[in-house]
N, C-alpha and C positions, 0 to 999 in steps of 0.2 A: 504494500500500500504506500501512495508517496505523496506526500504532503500536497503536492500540487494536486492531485485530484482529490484526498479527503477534503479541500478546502473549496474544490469547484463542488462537490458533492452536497456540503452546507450552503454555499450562496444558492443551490438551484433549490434547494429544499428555502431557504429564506425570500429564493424569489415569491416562493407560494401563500407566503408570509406577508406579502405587499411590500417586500421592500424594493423595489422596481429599479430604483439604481442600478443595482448590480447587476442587470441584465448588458450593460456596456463591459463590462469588468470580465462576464463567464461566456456571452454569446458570441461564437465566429461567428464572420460575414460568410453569408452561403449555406448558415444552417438548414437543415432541411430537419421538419417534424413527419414523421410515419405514425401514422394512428386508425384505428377505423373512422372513417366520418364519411358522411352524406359531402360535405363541402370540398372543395379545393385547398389545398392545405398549402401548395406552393407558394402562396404569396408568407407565408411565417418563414421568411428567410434574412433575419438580421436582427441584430438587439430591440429594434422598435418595434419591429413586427412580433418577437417573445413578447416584448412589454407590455403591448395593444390585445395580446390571444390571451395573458395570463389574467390584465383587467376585466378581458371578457368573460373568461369561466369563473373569475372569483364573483363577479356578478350574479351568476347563478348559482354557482355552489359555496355559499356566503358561510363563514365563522368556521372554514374548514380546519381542522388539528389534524395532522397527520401522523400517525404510527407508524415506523419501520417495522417489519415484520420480519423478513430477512434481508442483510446486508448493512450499509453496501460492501458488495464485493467488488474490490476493486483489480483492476488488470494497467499494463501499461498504456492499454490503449480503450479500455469500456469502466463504467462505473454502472456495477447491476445494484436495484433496491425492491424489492416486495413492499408495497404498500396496504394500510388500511385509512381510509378517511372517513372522518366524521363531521357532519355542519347541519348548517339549516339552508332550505330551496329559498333562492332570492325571487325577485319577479322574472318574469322571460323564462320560469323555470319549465315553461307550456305541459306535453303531455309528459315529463316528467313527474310530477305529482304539484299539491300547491304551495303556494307560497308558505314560508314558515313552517311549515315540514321535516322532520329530522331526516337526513340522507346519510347511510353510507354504501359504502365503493370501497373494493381492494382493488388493486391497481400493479404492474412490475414494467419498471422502466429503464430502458436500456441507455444509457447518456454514453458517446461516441466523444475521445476526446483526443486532440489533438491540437501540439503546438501551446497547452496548455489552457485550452478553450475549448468547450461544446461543440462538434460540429453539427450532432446528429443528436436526436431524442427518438426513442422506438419506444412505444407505451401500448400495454396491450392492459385493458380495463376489462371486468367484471361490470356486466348490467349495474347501475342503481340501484338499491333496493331503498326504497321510503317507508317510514315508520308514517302512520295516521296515527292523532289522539283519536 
């Protein structure tokens, strides 16, 4: 494990955290995100476009805490982590379930590093599951 990526592995877990800064500091130019979605995901290719996608999921999946489950394991060239999340549905949450809703999601994401910098994020999520009162 080498200091440079246990330290890229806390700013990416702090990005989720709102601290939006440090997407200049961990994001290469060129990144590419691999994820399931309906959308085009090409355009999340550079620190502002992390900054603009992660504003937009904390939108919806609002007061998220994040649990390590396993890792991260680190390599000289990938940083793996097993996630669980826990929050409440923001507005825009649509057929997700409604607003103010307890959600979790486990999640394992593959962060791709190079040069000292993120090039690549691979995230393969588990369905939603929302808790109704």
């Amino acid at each position: 494990m080498t200091a440079t990526h246990l330290s890229l592995w806390e700013k990416w877990t702090n990005l989720w955290y709102n601290q939006l800064d440090l997407t200049d500091e961990i994001i290469a130019p060129g990144f590419k995100l691999c994820l399931e979605s309906d959308r085009d995901l090409s355009a999340i290719n550079d620190a502002q476009s992390v900054r603009r996608w992660v504003v937009a999921v904390n939108a919806i999946f609002q007061e998220a805490k994040f649990t390590t489950l396993v890792g991260p394991i680190i390599t000289d060239e990938y940083i793996t982590t097993h996630w669980s999340v826990i929050g409440k549905l923001g507005p825009g949450a649509g057929e997700i379930g409604p607003e103010g809703a307890t959600f979790t999601r486990v999640l394992t994401e593959i962060l791709k590093v190079e040069n000292g910098l993120i090039t690549e994020c691979w995230a393969s999520c588990d369905p939603v599951k929302v808790l109704v009162d």
